[in-house]
LOFIBA-991306 format. One record per residue (C-alpha): chain; residue in one letter; x, y, z; residue number from 1. Coordinates in steps of 0.2 Angstrom, whole numbers, plus 5000, padded with zeros to 4 digits. Each point is the difference from the previous one (the first is absolute). Layout:
BEGIN
{'A', 'A', {X, Y, Z}, NUM},
...
This chain:
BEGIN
{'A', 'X', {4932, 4641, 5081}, 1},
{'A', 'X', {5010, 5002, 4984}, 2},
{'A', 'X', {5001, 4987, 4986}, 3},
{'A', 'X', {5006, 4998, 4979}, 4},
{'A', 'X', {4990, 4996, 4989}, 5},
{'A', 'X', {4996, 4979, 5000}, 6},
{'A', 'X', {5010, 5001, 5019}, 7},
{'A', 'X', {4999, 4982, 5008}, 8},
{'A', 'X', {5003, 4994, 5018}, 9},
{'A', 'X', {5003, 4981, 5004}, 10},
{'A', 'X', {4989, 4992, 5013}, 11},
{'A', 'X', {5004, 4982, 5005}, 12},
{'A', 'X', {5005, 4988, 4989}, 13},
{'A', 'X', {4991, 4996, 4982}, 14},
{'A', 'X', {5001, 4981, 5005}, 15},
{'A', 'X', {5004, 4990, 5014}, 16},
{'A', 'X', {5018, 4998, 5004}, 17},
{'A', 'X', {5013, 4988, 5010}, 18},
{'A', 'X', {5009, 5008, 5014}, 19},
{'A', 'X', {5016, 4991, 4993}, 20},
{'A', 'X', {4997, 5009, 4983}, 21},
{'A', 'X', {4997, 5018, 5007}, 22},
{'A', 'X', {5017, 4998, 5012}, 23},
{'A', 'X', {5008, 4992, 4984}, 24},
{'A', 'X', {4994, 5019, 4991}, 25},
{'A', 'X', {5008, 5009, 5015}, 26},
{'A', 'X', {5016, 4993, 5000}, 27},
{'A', 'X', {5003, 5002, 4984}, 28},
{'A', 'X', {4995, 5019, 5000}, 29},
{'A', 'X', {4989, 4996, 4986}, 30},
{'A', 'X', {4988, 5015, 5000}, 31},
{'A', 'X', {4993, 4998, 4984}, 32},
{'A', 'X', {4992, 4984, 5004}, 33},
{'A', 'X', {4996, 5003, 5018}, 34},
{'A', 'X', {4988, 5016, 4991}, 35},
{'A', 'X', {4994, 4987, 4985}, 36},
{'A', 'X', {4993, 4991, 5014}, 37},
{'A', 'X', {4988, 5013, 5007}, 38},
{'A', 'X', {4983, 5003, 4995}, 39},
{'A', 'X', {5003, 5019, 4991}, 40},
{'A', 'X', {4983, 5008, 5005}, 41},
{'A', 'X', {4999, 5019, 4991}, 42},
{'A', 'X', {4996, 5016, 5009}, 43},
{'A', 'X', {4997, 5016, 4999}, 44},
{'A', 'X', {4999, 5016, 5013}, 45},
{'A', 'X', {4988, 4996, 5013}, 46},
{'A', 'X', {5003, 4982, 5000}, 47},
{'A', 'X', {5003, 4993, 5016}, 48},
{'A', 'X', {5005, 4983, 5003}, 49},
{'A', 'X', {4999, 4990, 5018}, 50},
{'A', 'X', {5017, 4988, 5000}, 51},
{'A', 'X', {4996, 4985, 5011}, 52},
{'A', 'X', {5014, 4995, 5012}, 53},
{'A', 'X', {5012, 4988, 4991}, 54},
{'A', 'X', {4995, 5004, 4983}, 55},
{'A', 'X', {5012, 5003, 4988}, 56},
{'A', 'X', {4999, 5018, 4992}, 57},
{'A', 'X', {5011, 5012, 4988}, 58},
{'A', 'X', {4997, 5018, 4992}, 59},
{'A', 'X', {5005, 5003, 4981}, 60},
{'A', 'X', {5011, 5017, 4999}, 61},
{'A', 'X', {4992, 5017, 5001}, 62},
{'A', 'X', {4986, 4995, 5008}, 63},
{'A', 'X', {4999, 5011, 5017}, 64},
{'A', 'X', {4991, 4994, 5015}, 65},
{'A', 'X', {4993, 5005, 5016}, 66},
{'A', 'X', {5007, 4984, 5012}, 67},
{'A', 'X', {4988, 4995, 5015}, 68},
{'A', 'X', {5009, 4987, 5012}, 69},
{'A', 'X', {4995, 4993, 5016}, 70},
{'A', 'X', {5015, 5007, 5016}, 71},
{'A', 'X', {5013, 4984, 4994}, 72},
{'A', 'X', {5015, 4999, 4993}, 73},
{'A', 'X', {4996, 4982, 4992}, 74},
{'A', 'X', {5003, 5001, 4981}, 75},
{'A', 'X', {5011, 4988, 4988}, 76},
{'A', 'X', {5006, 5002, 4986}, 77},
{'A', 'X', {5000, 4990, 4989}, 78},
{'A', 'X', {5010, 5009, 4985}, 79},
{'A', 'X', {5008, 5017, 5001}, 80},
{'A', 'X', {5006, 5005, 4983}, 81},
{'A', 'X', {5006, 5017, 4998}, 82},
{'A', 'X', {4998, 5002, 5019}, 83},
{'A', 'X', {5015, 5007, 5011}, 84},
{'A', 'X', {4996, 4985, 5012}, 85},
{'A', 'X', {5010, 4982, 5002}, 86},
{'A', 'X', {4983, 4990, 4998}, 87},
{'A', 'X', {5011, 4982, 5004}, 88},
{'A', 'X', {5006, 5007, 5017}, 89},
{'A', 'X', {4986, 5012, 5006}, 90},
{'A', 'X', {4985, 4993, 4988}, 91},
{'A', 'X', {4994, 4987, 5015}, 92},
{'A', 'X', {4998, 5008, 5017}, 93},
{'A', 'X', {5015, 4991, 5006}, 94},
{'A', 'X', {4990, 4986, 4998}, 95},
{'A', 'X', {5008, 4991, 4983}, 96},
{'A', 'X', {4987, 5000, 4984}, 97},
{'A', 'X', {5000, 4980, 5003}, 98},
{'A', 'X', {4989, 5007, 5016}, 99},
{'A', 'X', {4995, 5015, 4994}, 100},
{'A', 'X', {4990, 4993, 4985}, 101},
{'A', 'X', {4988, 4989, 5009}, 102},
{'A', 'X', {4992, 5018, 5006}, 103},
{'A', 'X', {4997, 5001, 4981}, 104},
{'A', 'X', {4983, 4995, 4991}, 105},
{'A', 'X', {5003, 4988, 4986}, 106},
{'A', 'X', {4982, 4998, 4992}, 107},
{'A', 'X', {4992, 5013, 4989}, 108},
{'A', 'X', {4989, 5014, 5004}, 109},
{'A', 'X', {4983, 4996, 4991}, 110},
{'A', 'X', {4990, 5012, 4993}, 111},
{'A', 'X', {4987, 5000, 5012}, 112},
{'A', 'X', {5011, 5004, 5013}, 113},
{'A', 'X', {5008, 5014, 4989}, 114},
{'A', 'X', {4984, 5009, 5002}, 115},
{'A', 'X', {5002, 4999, 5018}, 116},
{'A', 'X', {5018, 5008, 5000}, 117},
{'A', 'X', {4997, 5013, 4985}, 118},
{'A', 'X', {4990, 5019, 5001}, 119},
{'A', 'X', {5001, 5013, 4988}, 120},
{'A', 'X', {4993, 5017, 5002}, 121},
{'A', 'X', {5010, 5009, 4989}, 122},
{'A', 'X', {5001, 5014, 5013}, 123},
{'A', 'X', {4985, 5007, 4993}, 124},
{'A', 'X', {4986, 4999, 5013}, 125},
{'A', 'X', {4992, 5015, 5007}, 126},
{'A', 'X', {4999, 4993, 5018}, 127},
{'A', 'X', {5010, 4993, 5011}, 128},
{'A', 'X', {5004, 4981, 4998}, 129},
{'A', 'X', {5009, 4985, 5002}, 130},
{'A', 'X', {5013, 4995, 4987}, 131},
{'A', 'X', {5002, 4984, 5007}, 132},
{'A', 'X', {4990, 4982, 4998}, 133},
{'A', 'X', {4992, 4998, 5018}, 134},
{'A', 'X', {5010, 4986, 5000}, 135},
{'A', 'X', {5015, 5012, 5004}, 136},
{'A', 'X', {4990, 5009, 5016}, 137},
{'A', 'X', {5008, 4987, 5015}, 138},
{'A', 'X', {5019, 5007, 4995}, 139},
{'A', 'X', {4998, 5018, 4993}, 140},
{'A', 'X', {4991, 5012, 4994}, 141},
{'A', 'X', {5003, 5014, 4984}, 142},
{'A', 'X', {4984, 5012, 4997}, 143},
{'A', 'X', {4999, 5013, 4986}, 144},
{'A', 'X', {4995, 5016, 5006}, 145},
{'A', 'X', {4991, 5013, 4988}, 146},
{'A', 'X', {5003, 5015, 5007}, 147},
{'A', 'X', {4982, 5004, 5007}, 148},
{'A', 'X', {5002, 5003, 5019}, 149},
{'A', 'X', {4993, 4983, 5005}, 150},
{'A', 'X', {5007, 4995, 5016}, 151},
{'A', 'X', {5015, 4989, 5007}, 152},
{'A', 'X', {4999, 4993, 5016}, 153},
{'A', 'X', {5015, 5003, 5011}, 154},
{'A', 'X', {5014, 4984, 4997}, 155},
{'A', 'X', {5017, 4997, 4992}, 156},
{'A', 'X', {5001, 5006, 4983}, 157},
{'A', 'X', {5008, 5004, 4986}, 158},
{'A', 'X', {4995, 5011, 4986}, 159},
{'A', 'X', {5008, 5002, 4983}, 160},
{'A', 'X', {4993, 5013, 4988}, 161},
{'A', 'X', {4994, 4995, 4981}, 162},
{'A', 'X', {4997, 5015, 4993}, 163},
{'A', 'X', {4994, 5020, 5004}, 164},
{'A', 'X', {5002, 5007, 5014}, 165},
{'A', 'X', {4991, 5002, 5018}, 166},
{'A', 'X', {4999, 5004, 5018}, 167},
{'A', 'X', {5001, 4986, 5011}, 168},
{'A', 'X', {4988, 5005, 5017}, 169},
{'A', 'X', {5004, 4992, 5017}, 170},
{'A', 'X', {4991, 4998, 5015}, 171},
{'A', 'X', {5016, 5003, 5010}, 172},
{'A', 'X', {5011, 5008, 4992}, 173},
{'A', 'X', {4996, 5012, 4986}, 174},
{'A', 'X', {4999, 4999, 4982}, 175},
{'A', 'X', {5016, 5001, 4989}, 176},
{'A', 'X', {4998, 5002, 4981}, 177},
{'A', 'X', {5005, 4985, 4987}, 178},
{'A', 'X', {5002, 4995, 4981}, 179},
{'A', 'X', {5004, 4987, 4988}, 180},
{'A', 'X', {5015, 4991, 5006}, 181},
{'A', 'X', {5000, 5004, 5019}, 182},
{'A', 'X', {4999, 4984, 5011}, 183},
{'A', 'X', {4998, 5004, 5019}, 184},
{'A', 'X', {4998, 4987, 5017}, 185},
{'A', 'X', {4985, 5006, 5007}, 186},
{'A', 'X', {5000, 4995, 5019}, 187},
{'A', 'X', {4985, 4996, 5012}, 188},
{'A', 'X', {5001, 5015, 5012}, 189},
{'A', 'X', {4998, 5011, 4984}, 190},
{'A', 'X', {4980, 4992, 5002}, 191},
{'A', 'X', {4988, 4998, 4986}, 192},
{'A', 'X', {5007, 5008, 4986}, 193},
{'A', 'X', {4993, 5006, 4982}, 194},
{'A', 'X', {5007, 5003, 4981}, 195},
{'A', 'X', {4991, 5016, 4994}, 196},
{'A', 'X', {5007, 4999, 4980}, 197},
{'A', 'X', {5012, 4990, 4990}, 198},
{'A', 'X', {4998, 4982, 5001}, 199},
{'A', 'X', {5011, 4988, 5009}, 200},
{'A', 'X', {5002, 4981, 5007}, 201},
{'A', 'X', {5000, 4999, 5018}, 202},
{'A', 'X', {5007, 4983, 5011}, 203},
{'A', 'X', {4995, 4994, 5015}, 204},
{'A', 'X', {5005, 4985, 5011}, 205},
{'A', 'X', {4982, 4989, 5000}, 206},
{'A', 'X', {4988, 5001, 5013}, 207},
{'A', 'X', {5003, 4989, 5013}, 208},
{'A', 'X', {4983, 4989, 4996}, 209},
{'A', 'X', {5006, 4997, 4982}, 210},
{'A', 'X', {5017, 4997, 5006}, 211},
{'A', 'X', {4995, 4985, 5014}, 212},
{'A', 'X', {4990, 4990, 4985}, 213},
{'A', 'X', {5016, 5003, 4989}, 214},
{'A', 'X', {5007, 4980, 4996}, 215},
């Protein structure tokens, strides 16, 4: 959404690593290497970045992100510097990182399938589209709206505005007017729906054929 100049994200490790090494890191607290250790990919707006399960990840300070996540509550943490959280006790699902780790990919992330993971659309496209990789539709689903009436079919959403302002039209129930900033839940018996101005990201659950192929 929002990122310095020369921002970086980590995405999986820059070489392959030992499971006894990366517990050693998080035992020790030892941030600094844990994020040596990544692959520092830079971004910009519009970037968006599919993270594999198990695949070790960070984001370098003031970078701001819109976060899709499938319905789970299964993150670790492997460091949590700066963080108001107590990373050895609650870091591991209850589970114990010496479990918790083997969840965790230890190879690199070639570049090959970094082109799979990665999209940038720099939020400058005058028609609706995906900002993810297709390799993203079994889990979620993120779409940039530009503001030209096109319709939504009815479904769980949730639109966050990027910029102007708009009226958002439903079948169901009315139309209510938006702007930059503004992030509503958009429910399925307000029926197809439509952004007339602005420009927004809108994100959906998948659809239920791309989610039954999903590994």
């Amino acid at each position: 959404m929002e990122a310095p100049a020369d921002a970086k994200v980590g995405l999986g490790f820059a070489q392959s690593m030992k499971k006894d090494v990366v517990h050693d890191m998080v035992k020790r607290m030892d941030s600094a290497a844990l994020l040596a250790s990544l692959t520092m990919i830079p971004v910009k707006p519009g970037d968006a970045i599919l993270v594999p399960a198990g695949t070790p990840h960070a984001i370098e300070a003031g970078i701001f992100v819109l976060e899709l996540q499938e319905p789970t509550d299964l993150s670790a943490l492997l460091e949590w510097e700066g963080f108001a959280v107590d990373g050895i006790k609650d870091g591991h699902l209850g589970l114990g990182f010496d479990t918790v780790l083997d969840a965790l990919r230890f190879d690199p992330i070639s570049a090959a399938e970094q082109k799979e993971l990665i999209k940038s659309t720099g939020f400058t496209s005058k028609q609706s589209q995906s900002l993810f990789t297709s390799k993203a539709d079994g889990y979620f689903r993120a779409d940039l709206l530009p503001g030209d009436g096109s319709k939504t079919n009815a479904g769980f959403s949730i639109l966050l505005m990027l910029d102007g302002d708009g009226i958002l039209k439903t079948a169901n129930s009315g139309s209510i007017a938006v702007g930059h900033g503004d992030a509503l839940v958009i429910p399925w018996s307000a029926g197809d729906w439509s952004l007339n101005g602005g420009v927004g990201v809108v994100c959906r659950p998948p659809l239920p054929a791309a989610a039954a192929l999903a590994p």
